[in-house]
N, C-alpha and C positions, 0 to 999 in steps of 0.2 A: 203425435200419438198421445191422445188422453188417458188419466189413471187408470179408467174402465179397460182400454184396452191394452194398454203395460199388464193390468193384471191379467188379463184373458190368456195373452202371449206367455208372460212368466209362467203361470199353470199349469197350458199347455206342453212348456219345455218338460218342466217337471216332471209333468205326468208321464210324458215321451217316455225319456230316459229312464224312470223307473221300471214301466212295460218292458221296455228291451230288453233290462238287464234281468227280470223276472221272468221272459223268452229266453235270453239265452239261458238262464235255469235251468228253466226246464227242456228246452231243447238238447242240452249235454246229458241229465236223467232220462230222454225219451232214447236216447242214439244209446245210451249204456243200456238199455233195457233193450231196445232193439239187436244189440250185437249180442246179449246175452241168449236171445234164440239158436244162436249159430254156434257157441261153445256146446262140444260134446261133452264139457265136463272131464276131460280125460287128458292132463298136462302132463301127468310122471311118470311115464312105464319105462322099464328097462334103464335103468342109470346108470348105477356106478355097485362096484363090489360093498358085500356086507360085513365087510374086517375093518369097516373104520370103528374108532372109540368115538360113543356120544353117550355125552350127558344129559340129563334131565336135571330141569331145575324147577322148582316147585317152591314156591314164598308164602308165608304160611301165618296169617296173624289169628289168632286165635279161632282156629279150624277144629277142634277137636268134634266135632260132630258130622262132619262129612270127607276129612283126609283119610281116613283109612282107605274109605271105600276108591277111592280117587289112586292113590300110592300101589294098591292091589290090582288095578286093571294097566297100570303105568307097569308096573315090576315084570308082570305076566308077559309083557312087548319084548322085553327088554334082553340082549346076549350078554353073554359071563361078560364082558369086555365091556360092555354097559356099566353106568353109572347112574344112580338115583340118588338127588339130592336136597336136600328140606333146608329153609330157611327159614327156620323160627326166630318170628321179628316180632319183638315187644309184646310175647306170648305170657299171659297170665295164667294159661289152661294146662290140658294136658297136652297139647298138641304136640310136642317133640317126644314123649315117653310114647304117644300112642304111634308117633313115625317112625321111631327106633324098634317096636316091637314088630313090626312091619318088615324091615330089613330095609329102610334108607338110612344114608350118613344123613346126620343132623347137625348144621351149626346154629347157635342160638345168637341173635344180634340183640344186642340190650342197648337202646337212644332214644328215648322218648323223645326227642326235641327233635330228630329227624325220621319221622314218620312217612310209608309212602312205600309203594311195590317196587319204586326205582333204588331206592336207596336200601330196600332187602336186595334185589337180583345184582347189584353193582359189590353189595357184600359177598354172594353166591360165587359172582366170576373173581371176586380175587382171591376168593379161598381153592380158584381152580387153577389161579395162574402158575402156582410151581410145575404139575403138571398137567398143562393144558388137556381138554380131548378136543378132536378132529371140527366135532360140531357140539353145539347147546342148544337143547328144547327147553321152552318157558312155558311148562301148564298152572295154571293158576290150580291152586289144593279143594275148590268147588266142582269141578269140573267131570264130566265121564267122557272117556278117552276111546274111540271105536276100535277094535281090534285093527293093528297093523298100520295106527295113524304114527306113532313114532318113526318105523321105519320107514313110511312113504314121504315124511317131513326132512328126516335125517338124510333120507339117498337123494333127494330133488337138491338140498341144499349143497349136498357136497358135488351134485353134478352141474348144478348152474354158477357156485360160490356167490350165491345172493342168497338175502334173508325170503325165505318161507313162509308164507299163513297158512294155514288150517282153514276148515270152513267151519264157522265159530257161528254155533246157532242157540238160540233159546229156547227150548223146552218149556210147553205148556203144564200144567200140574192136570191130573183128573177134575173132570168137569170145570172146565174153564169159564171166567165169566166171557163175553165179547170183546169188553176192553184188553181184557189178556189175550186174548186171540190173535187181535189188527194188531197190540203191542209185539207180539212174535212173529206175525207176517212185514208190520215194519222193520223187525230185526232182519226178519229174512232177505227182505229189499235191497238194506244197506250190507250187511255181511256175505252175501251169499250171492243175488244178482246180478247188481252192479260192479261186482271183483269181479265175476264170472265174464260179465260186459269187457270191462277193461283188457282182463287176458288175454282175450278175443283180437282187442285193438293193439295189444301188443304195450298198452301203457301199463307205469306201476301199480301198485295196490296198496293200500294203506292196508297195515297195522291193525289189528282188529282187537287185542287183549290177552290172550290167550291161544294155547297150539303153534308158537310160532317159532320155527329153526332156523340157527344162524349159524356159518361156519368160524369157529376160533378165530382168525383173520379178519373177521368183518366187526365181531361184534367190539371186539376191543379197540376201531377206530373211533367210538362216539362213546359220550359220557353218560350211566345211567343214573346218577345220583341225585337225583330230583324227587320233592314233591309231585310234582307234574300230577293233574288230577287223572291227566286221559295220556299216560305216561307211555303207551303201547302208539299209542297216534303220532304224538312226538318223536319216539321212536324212528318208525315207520320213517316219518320226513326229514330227520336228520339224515338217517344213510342216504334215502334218493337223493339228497341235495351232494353227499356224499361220494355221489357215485357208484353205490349200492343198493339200487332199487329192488326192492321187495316183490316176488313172483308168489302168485296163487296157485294153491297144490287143493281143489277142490272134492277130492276121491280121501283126503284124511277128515276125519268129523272131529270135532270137539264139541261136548253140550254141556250147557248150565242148565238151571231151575231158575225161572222167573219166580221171584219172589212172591208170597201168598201175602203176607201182613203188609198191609197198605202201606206204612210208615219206611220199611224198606225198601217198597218199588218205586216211593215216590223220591228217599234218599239217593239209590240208585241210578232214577232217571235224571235228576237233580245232577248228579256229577258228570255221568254221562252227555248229558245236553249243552250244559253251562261246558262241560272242558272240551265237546264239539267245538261249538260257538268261539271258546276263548282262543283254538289252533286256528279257526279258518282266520280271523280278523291279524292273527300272529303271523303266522306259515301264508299263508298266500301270496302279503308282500315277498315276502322271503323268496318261497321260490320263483314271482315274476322277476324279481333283479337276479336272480341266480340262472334262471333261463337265459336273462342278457347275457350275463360275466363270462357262463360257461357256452352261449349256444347249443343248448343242449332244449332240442323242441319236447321230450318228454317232463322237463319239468315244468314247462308251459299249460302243458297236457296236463300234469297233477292238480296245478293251481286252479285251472278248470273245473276239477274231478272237485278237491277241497270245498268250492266256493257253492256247493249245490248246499246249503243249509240242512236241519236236519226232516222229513219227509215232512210232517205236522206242520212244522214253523212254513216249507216254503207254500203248503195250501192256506194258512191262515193269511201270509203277505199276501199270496194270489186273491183269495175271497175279498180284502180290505181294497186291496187297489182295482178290482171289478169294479166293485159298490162305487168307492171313486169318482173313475173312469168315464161309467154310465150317469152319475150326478151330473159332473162335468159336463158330457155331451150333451146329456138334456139341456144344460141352462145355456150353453156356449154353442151349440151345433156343431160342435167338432169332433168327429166320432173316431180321428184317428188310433188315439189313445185304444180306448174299448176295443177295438179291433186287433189291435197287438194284443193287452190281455187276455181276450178271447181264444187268441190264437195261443196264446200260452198254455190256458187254462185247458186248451182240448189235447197239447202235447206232454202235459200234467196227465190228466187223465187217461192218455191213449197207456201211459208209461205205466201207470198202478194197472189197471184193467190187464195189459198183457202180461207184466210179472204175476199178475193171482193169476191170470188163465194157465199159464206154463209150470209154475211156481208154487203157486199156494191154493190150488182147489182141492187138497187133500186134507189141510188140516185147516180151515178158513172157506167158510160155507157163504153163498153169497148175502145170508141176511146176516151174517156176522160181517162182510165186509161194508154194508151199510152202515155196520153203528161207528164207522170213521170218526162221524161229527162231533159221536159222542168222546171218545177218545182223543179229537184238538180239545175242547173245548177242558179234558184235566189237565190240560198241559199246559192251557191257558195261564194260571200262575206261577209256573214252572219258569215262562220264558217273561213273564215281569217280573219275576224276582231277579234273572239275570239281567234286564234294566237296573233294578235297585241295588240288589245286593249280591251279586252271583258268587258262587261258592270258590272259592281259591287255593282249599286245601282238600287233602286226601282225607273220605271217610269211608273207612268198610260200610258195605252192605252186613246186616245181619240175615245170617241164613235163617232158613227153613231146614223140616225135616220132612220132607213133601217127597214121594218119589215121582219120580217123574212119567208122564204119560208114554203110556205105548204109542209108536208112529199107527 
């Protein structure tokens, strides 16, 4: 064998392997989109009685401009035997005088050196451990709370004794641009679809941020005291590794406001992506040797679930290794490669196309779902800086005071 064809062969493999593993991608995103037709949506009716004690926990760094509004639709939910609870962490504002006027208990955490939602809610649960309640809600103090999402979180939790999610979605602001449009239908995809998928298949569901109930017994077997950027995700994979895999309760809502001032969406998308990225290359090993140790085929399944990158990143690998692919062929005649791509690229595509047809043709018009390209192509420095420099520590979003569009 001469250099010329060492190299043909070596490139070859390369390219192979790549395709596959960019097939199988997308063919676990095409099966979660596919099973997600078949969820009615409808996991929690009838549980368990409404005399259990639950808490709300709500971590609060300098919110004074949208906790009230957030603590008042929470209170509203809430029976005498309820609990609402604020964790003013490293609050310079009013936010604890305006929670207390509200009618939540307020503790104040003062550490600047330990900054991070993990390390306020791990404050929250030991200021509850003398007297525990039955279950604990985690709404983040941005957030609008649909009527009756507390209880439909709180009764599914005490009736499965697994942690809970919310269907944890982003709200558009009035007159949206299209970047913010596919930005909330890619939220949509990931938070909303694909759990929907899973449910379906009976596998677990990550962790989403916010809206999410855990019974007393569960949450106190794993440690929240972290930085962790994407501290909800982490979460999430500790217990399933744990032996408490987290079920999706799709019928309670949670909504935030996508950020208006660029600097925020793009700090936002920045942690969100970079502490994506930083769990799957973390947690995946994790739970393939934990699938061996335990035999346990659903953490198999998660690392599966985990390893689908974030939607943007896996079209941008796909477009790169196309271009590739078809280079290759041309100069080489070996079209295997291109043909695995291709075939990816159309179970990519089948997979977007059917969650907007099901999903998103209400708020996501189809010439907004064309400006996609435009929408990689800001994300594009996004994920070279998580080459260069990816973010490692926890930073607030700064809000807005934008309300939020009508459905």
């Amino acid at each position: 064998m001469n250099i010329n064809q060492y190299w043909v062969l070596s490139t070859q493999i390369i390219l192979l392997v790549s395709a596959l593993i960019v097939l199988i991608l997308s063919l676990v995103l095409f099966i979660e989109c596919i099973a997600a037709l078949f969820n009615t949506g409808k996991q929690s009716n009838n549980f368990a009685e409404r005399d259990h004690q639950v808490t709300v926990l709500v971590p609060a760094h300098n919110e004074e401009t949208v906790i009230s509004a957030t603590l008042t639709q929470i209170k509203s939910q809430l029976a005498k035997q309820h609990q609402l609870v604020v964790i003013a962490d490293n609050c310079t504002d009013a936010t604890a005088e305006i929670a207390r006027t509200v009618g939540a208990t307020v503790i104040e955490r003062h550490d600047p050196h330990h900054r991070g939602k993990g390390y306020a809610l791990d404050y929250g649960l030991r200021f509850l451990e003398s007297d525990p309640p039955d279950v604990v809600v985690f709404v983040d103090a941005d957030c609008e709370v649909a009527p009756g999402a507390i209880e439909q979180l709180s009764q599914y939790a005490i009736a499965t004794n697994r942690p809970v999610q919310a269907t944890y979605l982003i709200a558009k602001a009035h007159h949206p641009s299209p970047k913010e449009s596919v930005s909330a239908f890619a939220f949509k995809v990931k938070n909303f679809v694909r759990l929907l998928g899973l449910a379906k298949m009976g596998i677990p569901c990550l962790l989403t941020g916010t809206g999410m109930a855990f019974p007393w017994s569960v949450i106190r077997t794993v440690d929240l005291a972290s930085g962790y950027i994407v501290e909800d995700m982490k979460l999430g994979l500790d217990l399933t590794i744990a032996g408490f895999s987290p079920v999706f309760c799709p019928e309670a809502h949670v909504t935030a406001l996508l950020p208006q001032q660029a600097k925020a969406a793009k700090s936002q998308r920045t942690r969100w992506e970079h502490g994506h990225l930083k769990t799957l290359f973390t947690y995946v090993p994790m739970l393939m040797q934990a699938a061996v140790k335990q035999s346990r085929l659903d953490l198999l399944l998660s690392a599966l679930d985990l390893s689908v990158p974030p939607l943007s990143l896996l079209i941008m690998i796909w477009s790169l290794l196309m271009v590739i692919t078809l280079l290759f062929a041309a100069s080489a005649g070996i079209w295997l490669s291109a043909i695995v791509m291709a075939t990816a690229g159309l179970l990519l595509l089948s997979a977007i196309l059917l969650a907007w047809l099901k999903f998103g043709r209400a708020d996501l018009s189809l010439g907004q779902l064309l400006a996609i390209p435009i929408y990689i192509l800001w994300k594009i420095p996004l994920y070279l800086q998580f080459l260069l420099r990816p973010q490692s520590s926890w930073i607030r979003t700064e809000r807005d005071s934008v309300k939020i569009s009508e459905p």
